[in-house]
C-alpha positions in Angstrom: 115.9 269.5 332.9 113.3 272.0 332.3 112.0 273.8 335.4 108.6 273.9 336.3 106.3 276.3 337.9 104.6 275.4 341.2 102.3 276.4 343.7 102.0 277.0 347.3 98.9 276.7 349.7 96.4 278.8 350.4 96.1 283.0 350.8 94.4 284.0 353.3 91.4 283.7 350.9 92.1 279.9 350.7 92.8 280.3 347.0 95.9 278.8 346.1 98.4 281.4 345.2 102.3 281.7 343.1 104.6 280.4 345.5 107.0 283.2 344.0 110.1 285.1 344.5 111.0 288.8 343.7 110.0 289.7 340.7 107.9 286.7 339.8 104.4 286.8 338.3 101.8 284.8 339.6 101.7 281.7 337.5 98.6 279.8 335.9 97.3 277.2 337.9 96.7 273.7 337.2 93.1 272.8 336.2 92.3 271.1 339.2 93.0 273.9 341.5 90.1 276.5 339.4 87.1 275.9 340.3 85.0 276.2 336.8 81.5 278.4 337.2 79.1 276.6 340.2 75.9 275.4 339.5 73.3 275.3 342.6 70.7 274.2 342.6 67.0 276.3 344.1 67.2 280.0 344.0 69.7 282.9 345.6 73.0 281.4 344.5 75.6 279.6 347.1 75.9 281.4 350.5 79.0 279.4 350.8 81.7 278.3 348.2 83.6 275.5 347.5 87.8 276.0 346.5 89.2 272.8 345.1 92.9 273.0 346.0 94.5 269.8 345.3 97.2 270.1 342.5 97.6 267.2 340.8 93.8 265.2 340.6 94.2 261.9 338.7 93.1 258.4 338.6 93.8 256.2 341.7 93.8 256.6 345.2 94.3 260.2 346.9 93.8 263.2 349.0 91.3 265.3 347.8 92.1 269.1 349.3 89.5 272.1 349.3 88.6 274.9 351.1 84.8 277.3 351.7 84.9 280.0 351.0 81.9 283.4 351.7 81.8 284.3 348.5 80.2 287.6 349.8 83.6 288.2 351.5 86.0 285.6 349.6 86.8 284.8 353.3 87.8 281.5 354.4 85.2 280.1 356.6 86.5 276.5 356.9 86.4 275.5 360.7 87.0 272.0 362.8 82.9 272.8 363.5 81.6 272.8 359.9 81.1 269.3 358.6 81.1 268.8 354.7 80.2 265.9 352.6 81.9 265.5 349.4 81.4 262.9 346.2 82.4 263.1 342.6 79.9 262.5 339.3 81.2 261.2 336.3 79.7 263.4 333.0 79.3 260.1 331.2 76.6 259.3 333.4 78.6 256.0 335.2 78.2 255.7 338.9 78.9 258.7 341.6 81.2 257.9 344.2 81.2 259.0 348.0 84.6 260.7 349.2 85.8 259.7 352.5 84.8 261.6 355.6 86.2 265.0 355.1 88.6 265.8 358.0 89.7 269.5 358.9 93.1 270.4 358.9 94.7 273.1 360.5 97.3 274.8 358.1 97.9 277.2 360.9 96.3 276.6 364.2 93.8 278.6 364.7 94.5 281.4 361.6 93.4 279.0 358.6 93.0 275.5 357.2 91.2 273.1 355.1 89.4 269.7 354.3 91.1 266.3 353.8 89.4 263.7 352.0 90.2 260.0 350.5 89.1 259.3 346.7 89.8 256.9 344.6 88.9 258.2 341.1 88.2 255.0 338.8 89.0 256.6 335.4 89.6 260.1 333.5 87.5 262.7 332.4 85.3 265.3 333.4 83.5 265.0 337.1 81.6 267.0 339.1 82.6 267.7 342.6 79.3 268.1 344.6 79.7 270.0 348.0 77.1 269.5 350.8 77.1 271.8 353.8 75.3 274.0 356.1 74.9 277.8 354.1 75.2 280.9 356.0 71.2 281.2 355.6 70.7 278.0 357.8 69.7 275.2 355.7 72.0 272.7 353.6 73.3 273.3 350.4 74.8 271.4 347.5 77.3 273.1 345.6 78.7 271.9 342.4 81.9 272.7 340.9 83.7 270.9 337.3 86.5 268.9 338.6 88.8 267.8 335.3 90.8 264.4 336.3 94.1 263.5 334.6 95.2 259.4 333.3 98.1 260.1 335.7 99.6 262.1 338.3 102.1 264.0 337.7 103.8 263.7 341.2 105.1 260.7 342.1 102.4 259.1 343.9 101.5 256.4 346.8 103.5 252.8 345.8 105.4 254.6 343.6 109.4 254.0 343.8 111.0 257.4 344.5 114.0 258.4 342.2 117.2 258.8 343.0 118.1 262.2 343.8 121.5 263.7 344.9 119.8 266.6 347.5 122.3 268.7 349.1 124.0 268.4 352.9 125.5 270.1 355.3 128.9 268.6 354.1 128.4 270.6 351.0 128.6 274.0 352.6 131.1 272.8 355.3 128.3 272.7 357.8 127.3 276.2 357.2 122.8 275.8 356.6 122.6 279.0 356.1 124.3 278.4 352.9 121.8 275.6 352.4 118.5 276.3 354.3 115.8 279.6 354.3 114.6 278.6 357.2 115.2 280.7 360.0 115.7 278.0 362.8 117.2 274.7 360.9 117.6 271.8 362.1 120.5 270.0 361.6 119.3 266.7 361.2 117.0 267.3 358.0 120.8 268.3 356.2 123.1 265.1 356.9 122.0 262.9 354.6 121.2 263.3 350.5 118.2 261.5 349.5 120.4 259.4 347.3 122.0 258.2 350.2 119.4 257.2 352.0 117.9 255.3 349.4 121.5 253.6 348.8 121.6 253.0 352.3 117.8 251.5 352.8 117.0 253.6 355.6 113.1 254.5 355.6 113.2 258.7 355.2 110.9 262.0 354.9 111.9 263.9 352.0 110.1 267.7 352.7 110.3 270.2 349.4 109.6 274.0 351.3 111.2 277.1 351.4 110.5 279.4 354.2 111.6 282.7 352.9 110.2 282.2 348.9 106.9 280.8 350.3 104.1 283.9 350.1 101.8 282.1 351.5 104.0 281.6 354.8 102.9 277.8 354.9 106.6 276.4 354.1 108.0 277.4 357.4 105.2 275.9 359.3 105.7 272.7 357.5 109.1 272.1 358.8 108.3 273.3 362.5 105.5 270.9 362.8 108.1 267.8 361.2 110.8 269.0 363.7 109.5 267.5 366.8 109.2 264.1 364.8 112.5 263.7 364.3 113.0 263.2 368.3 109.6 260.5 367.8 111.1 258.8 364.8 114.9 257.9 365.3 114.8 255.6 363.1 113.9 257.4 360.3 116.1 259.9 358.6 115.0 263.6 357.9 115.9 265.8 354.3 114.6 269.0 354.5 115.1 270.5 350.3 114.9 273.8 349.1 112.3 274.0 345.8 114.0 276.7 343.8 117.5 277.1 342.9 119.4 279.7 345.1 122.7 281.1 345.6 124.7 282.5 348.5 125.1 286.2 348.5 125.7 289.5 350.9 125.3 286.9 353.5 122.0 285.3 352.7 120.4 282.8 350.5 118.8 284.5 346.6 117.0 282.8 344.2 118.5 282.3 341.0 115.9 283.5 338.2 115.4 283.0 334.6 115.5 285.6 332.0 111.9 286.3 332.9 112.7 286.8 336.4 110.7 283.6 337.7 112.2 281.2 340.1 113.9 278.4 339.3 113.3 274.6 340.5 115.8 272.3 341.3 116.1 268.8 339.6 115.2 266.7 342.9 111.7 268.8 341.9 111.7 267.9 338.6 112.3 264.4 339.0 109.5 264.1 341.9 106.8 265.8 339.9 105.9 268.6 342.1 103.1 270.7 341.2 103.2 272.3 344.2 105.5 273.0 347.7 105.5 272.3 350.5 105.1 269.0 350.1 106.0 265.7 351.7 107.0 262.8 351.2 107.6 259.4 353.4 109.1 256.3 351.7 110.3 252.7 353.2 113.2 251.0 353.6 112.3 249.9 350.3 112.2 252.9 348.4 108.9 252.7 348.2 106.5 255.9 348.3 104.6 255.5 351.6 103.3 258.9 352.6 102.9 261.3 350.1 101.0 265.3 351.4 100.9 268.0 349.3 100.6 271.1 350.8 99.2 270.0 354.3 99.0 267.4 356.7 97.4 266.3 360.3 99.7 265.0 362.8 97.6 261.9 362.3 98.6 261.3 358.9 102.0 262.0 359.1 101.9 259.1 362.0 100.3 256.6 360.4 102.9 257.0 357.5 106.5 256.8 360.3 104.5 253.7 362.0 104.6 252.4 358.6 108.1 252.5 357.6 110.0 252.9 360.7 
């Protein structure tokens, strides 16, 4: 199975950046996560910028990430104060649709974080993603950015059934997660069960694709802190905590394993989900069925909504 290159969340500039090992180069992005040029409309240019962010923008229901940027600065000056309305133009001329309300999300609580918004794009093709927002000079502005959307997503998406995938446990390392996990505090509840297993079993699950020491953006680590205290919430539901990028044990810690190019390496279980991008997670019934599905960030809200769902 081919590997393929994904992304992590946001710099400190809210662009996103190569989630990347030693040695890696930072990879291309996806279309949907580049803005094209911005068109405003009066005078003076945009005191504040727009940053799509979302990875993988297709037809159907969805979260629609993005960041603001000062483009004087290329600061992030996203804030739970700043309210933003989003909707998306079709260049055939059809009819605009409104976003849902744009919600802030804290990546990191109170260091950085970005807008959450619900849209259900009705068909392919070329929109324009129009921003409107208080400037840094006062009055509103519209800012408008290309937005390409795909037929399909390439992750496996909301209603979707999950595949089958034989993730790793702590039975394969004799117990051992530091043969297993990056993280620097694991818990052992995310390694007992594969997600195979689960899904064989019928037991309602969060799958979470991080890795806390390859992640530059140091998002991944905060991912799994803020799922841990769910596990307590949720017993109900079981916990798989996977590693993105293939890595082997040596001098007493976890390496990747890179390609003749010196890029990390995915694993199948990311192959076979779609990812475009880590962390992500995902939250799927008793069904198998694909309830929850949050690239790159989530509220506390979401991720609730989703366990009430399944549990």
């Amino acid at each position: 199975m081919t590997s393929r290159r994904i992304l992590s969340l946001i710099t400190v500039t809210v662009l996103v950046a190569a989630c990347s090992g030693p040695g890696a180069s930072e990879p291309t992005p996806p279309p949907s996560a580049t803005p094209s040029p911005i068109v405003i409309g009066g005078s003076g240019g945009p005191s504040v910028l727009p940053v799509a962010i979302s990875p993988d923008v297709a037809v159907g229901p969805q979260r629609f990430l993005f960041g603001i940027v000062d483009p004087s600065t290329n600061l992030p000056i996203a804030a739970p104060d700043r309210a933003v309305a989003v909707r998306f133009v079709p260049s055939d001329g059809g009819a605009a649709i409104d976003a849902g309300p744009a919600t802030f999300v804290w990546g990191i609580v109170n260091e950085r974080g970005i807008y959450v918004s619900e849209v259900d794009f009705p068909k392919a093709g070329k929109w324009t993603a129009e921003f409107t927002t208080p400037g840094l000079r006062g009055a509103e502005e519209t800012i408008r950015l290309e937005l390409p959307v795909a037929e399909t997503r390439s992750a496996i998406a909301l209603g979707e059934k999950a595949p089958s995938v034989a993730t790793p446990t702590a039975d394969d390392v004799g117990g051992d997660l530091s043969r297993l996990s990056t993280d620097a505090h694991p818990l052992a509840a995310f390694y007992r069960t594969s997600e195979a297993q689960a899904l064989k079993d019928g037991d309602p699950f969060v799958l979470v694709f991080a890795t806390p020491k390859f992640c530059q953006t140091a998002q991944c680590g905060p991912t799994l802190d803020r799922l841990k205290p769910f596990v307590e919430r949720y017993p109900s539901v079981t916990f798989i905590h996977v590693e993105p990028y293939q890595l082997t044990f040596d001098q007493d810690q976890l390496q990747p394993v890179l390609d003749v190019n010196q890029q990390l390496q995915t694993v199948p279980a990311v192959d076979d989900f779609g990812l475009l991008a880590e962390p992500w997670v995902y939250v799927v019934d008793r069904d198998g069925i694909v309830r929850g599905s949050f690239e790159l960030i989530f509220s506390d809200d979401e991720l609730t909504a989703a366990l009430d769902e399944v549990k």
